[in-house]
N, C-alpha and C positions, 0 to 999 in steps of 0.2 A: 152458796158453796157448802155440799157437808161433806166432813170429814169423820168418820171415825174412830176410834178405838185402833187398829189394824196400823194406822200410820202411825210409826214412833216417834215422828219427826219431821219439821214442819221445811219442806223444799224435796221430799224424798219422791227420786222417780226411779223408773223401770224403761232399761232399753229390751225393748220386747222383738224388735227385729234389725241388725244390720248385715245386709246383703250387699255385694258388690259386685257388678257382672264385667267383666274386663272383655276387652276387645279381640281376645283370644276365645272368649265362649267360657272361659272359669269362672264359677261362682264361688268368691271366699265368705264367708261367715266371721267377721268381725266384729262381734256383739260383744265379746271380752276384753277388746285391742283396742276399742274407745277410748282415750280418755276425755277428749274435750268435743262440743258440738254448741257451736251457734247458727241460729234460725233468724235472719232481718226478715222485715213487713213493714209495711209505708200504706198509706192512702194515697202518695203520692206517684209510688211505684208498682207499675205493671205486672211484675214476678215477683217471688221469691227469691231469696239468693242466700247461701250461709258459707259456714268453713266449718271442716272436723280435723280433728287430731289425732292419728293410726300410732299407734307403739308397735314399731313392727320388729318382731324377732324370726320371722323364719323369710326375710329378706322379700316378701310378697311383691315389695314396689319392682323389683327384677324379674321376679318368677311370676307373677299376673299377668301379665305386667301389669302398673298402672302408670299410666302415658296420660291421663285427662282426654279418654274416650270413655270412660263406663257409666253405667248406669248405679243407682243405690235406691236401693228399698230400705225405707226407715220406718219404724214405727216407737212412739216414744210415749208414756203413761205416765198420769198423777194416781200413786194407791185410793180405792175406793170411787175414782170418776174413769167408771166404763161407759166405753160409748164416746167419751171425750177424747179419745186419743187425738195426738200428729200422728197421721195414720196417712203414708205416702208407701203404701204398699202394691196396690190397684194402680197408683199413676205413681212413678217413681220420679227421682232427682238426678240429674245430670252432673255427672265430675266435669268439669270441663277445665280444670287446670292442678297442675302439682305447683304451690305456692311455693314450699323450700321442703328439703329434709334434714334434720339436725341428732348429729349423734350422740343417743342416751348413753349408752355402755359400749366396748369392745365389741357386746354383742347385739346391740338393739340399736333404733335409730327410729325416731319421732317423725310420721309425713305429714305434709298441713294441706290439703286437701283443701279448694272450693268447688261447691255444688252452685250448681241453679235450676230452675225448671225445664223440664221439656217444651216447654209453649215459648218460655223467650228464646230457646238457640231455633225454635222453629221460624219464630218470627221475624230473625236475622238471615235466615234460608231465603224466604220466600215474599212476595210482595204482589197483592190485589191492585188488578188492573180489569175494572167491572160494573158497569151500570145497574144498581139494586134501585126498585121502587116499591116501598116498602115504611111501613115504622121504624123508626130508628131498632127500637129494644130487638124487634125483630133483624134487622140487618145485623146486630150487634153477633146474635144467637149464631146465625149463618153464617159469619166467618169465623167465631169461634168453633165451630163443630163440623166446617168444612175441609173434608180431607186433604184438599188442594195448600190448603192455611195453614190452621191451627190444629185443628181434628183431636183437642181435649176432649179428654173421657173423666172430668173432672166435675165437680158440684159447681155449677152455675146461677148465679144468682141475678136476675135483671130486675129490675124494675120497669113498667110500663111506660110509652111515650104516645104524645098527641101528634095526630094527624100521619097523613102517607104523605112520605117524601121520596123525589126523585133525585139519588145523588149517584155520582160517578167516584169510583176511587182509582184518580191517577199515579198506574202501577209505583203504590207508597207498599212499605209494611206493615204488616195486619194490624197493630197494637198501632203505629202512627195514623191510621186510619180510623181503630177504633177513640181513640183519644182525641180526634178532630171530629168524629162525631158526639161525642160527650160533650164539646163546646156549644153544637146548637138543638141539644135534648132540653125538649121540657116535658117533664113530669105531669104523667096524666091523672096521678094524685093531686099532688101539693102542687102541681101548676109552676113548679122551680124548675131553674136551669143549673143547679148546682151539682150538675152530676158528677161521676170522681168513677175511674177507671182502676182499678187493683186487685192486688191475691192479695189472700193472707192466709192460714195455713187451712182454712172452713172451705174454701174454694176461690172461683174466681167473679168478684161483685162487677156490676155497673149498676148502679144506685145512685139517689142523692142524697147527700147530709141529711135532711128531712127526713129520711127513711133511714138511716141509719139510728138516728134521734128515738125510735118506737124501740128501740129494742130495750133490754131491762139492762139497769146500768150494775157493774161488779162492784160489791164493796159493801161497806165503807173499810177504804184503808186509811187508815191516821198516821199523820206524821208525830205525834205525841210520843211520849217516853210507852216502853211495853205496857204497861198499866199492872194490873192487880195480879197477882200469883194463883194460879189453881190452890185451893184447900186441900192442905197436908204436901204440897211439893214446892219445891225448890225454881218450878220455872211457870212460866205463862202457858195456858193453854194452847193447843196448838194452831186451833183457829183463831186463837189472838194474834201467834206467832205469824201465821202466813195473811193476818190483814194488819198488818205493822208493815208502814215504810221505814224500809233501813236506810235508804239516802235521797232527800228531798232538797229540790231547788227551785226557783222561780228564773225561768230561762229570760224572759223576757214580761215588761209592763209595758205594752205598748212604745213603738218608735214615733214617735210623730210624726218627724221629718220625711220616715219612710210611706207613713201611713198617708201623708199629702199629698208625696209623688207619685203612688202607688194609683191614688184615686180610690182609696179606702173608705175615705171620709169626705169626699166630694169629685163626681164626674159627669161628664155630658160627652154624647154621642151624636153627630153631626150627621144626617141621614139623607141620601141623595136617590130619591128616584123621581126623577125629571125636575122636581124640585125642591129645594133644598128642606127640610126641619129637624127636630131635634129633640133629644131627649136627656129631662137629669138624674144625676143618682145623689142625693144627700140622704147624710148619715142618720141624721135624727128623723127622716121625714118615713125614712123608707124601714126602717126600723124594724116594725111589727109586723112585716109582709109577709114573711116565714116563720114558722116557728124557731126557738131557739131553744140553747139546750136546758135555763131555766124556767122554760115552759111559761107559764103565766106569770109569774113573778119577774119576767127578765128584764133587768135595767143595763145601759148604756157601760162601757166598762170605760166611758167618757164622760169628764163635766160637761155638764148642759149651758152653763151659765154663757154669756157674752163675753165677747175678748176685744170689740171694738165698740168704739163711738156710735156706731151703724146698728149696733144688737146683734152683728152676727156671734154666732156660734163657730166650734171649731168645724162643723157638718155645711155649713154653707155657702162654700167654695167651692161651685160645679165645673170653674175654670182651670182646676187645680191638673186635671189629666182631662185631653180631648180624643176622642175616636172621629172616622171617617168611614163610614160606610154603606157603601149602595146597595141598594136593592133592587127589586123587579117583581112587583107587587101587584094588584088590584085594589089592595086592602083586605082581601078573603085569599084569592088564589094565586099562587105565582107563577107571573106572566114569563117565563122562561121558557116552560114546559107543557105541550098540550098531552092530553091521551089521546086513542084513537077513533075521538070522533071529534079531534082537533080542539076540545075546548081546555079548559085550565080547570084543574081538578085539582091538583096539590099543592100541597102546604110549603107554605115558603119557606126557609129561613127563617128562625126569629134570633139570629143574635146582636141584632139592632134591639130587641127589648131586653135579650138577656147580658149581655157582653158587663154592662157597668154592675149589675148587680152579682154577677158570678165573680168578678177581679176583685170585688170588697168584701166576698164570702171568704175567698182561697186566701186573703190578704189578714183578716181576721186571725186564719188558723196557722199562716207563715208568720206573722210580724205581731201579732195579740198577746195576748195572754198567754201563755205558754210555761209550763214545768216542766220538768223531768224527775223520776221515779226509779230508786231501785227497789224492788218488793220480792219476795220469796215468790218462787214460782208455781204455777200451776198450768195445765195444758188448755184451759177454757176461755182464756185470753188470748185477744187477737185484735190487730189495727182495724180499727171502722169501726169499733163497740165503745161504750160510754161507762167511764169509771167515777164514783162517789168518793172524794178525796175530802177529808178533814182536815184542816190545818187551823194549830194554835195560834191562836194571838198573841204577840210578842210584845212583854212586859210585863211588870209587877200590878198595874193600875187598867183596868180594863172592862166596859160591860159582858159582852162575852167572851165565854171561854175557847168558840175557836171564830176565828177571821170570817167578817162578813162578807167581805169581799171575794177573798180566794177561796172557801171551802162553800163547795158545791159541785153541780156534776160537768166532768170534760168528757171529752173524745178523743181516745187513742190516735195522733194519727202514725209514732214510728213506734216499734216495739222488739226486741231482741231478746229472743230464749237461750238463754244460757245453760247447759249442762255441762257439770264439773265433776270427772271422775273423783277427781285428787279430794274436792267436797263430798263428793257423793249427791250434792246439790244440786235444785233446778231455781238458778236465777232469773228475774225478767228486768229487765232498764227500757224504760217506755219515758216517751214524751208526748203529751196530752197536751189539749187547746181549751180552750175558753169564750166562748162569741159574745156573752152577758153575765152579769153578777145576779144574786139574788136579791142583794140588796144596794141602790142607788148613792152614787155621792152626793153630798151635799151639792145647792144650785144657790149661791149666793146672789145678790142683785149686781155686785160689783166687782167682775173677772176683767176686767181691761187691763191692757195695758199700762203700764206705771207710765207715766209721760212728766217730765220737767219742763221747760220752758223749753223753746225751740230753737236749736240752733243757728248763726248767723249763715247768711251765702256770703261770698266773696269771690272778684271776677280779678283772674292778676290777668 
């Protein structure tokens, strides 16, 4: 991130364009009338979606009208990062409701406005009912840019998949379509199934974690006290200012309970074609399959040690969550489908291999390790990218100075831009995941259970 000189002030942005097209055909110019706008993004969510705040004095919500049919062209700047803009002026935002209005003055009155994207209210229209034989990343492409569908004019980002598949989509909607193909993509890179369907404000990804993993991680932002003063002023530099988290918390250390049921930390896959076999997923075994986000250095964000008499671990309990699922296989080609000289040429389904390794990916980044971040903003951030967080070690008595365990790099996966007239401000409140530590917990010999003597039976 540079900044220089030109910004006086660490959160300072610029509403470079708000446009409103109402369903009358009037374009109002509310770049002044702003006061408030927030932007959501998820890895977990399909669209975009936000809310803005209108101070309207010349009664526009009447005389627009605005009913929750228009259109909005935005474009929103951090000083000195050109090029980087939220720049939704090419592909604009959808009003699609008046939340409330609340009266400021005799003369004024506050409207609260949500937007969403044009591709979600498309993809509540409309529903694919169509036989693709094809790569997935490719089928992906072709309903997203299919005028019948989605027909985004948007930055698109796919990632590559193995093998030609012949799949049919029964007449579902686009994005439920595309998000059930995301369950059986593997990665003609990384060979993962961990693929993940979403916008976020750069465009519209289908990727997997693994490939989100390559990109260069934001920061380092520190939860630490502001640190040292610029020489000769009264305040922190400004690029101190905007890599300082102003409110940090630790969402969750792992649930166990949830992470046993879930089949996070142990599952098997029951696989039926013609006859029966199987397959496990354990946590420690399967570990190192994918890259993780501490790269080589990455250890368990779990004791290793034993918890029973037996030596198991908390990872080897494949019984913990069971699937069932058939197939129609050869072993190579799948026997469902011939081409047209009758033989089996396509790629099966693999979510008999992927299924248990993908619920222990998505279950790491729901139920793992998890914080949450309020930081000054900037427009260069976005869900699906990887941030460097520092956090202090808590106490007086300590070898390092910030946490071995928690500071290291996560992945964005919610994130909310904040811009605040009343501040002048651009806030962001993100919640980041964790898959490994950089450094391992202790593996003592003796993790069992504490046991006392054993209770009596008694038969009344």
């Amino acid at each position: 991130m540079s900044v220089t000189t030109s910004t006086n002030y660490a959160g300072k942005y610029e509403v470079k364009e708000l446009l409103i097209k109402t369903s009358s055909g009037s374009v109002l110019d509310l770049k002044n009338s702003v006061q408030a706008i927030d932007i959501y993004e998820s890895i977990f969510s399909t669209s975009l979606s936000g809310s803005i705040t209108i101070l309207d004095v010349h009664n526009i919500a009447a005389n627009g009208p605005i009913i929750g049919q228009e259109f909005m062209s935005l474009k929103l700047s951090t000083p000195n990062l050109e090029g980087q803009e939220i720049d939704f002026t090419d592909s604009t935002f959808c009003i699609y409701k008046v939340v409330a209005k609340f009266q400021a003055s005799s003369n004024a009155q506050l409207i609260n406005l949500s937007f969403t994207t044009p591709e979600a209210l498309k993809d509540k229209r409309t529903r694919v009912s169509k036989s693709y034989t094809d790569d997935i990343s490719n089928i992906v492409v072709n309903v997203l840019k299919d005028e019948r569908y989605i027909n985004t004019n948007k930055n698109v980002f796919v990632e590559p998949t193995q093998g030609i598949r012949k799949v049919v989509s029964p007449n579902v909607h686009p994005f439920k379509f595309i998000t059930t193909l995301a369950t059986e993509a593997i990665s003609k890179e990384y060979k993962s199934p961990h693929f993940m369907f979403f916008e976020n404000t750069k465009g519209i990804h289908f990727k997997t974690i693994e490939h989100m993993m390559t990109g260069t991680s934001h920061g380092p932002y520190s939860a630490s006290d502001l640190g040292p003063l610029e020489k000769g002023s009264k305040k922190a530099s400004i690029l101190t200012e905007m890599l300082r988290i102003i409110d940090f918390q630790v969402n969750s250390n792992n649930d166990m309970l949830a992470n046993i049921q879930g089949g996070m930390l142990g599952s098997k896959t029951i696989i039926y074609n013609k006859t029966y076999s199987s397959k496990e997923y354990k946590h420690f075994d399967n570990f190192n399959e994918f890259p993780r986000l501490e790269g080589e250095q990455s250890n368990p964000v779990f004791g290793t040690g034993s918890i029973d008499a037996l030596g198991n671990t908390v990872g080897d309990f494949s019984d913990s969550r069971i699937h069932l699922h058939p197939v129609n296989t050869d072993g190579v080609y799948d026997t469902q489908h011939t081409n047209e000289t009758l033989s089996y040429r396509y790629t099966p389904d693999k979510i008999n291999e992927s299924i248990l390794k993908r619920q222990a990916k998505f279950m790491e980044l729901s139920t793992g390790v998890s914080v949450s971040l309020k930081i000054t903003g900037n427009t260069t951030l976005a869900a699906g990218e990887m941030i460097n967080i520092l956090v202090p070690t808590v106490g007086r008595e300590h070898k390092n100075k910030n946490d071995p365990q928690f500071t290291g790099i996560y992945l964005i996966t919610k994130l909310r831009h904040n811009f605040d007239q009343t501040t002048k401000k651009h806030e962001i409140y993100l919640t980041a995941a964790k898959d490994s530590f950089a450094t391992s917990y202790p593996a003592p010999s003796n993790t069992q259970e504490p046991l006392g003597e054993k209770g009596k039976i008694r038969y009344y």
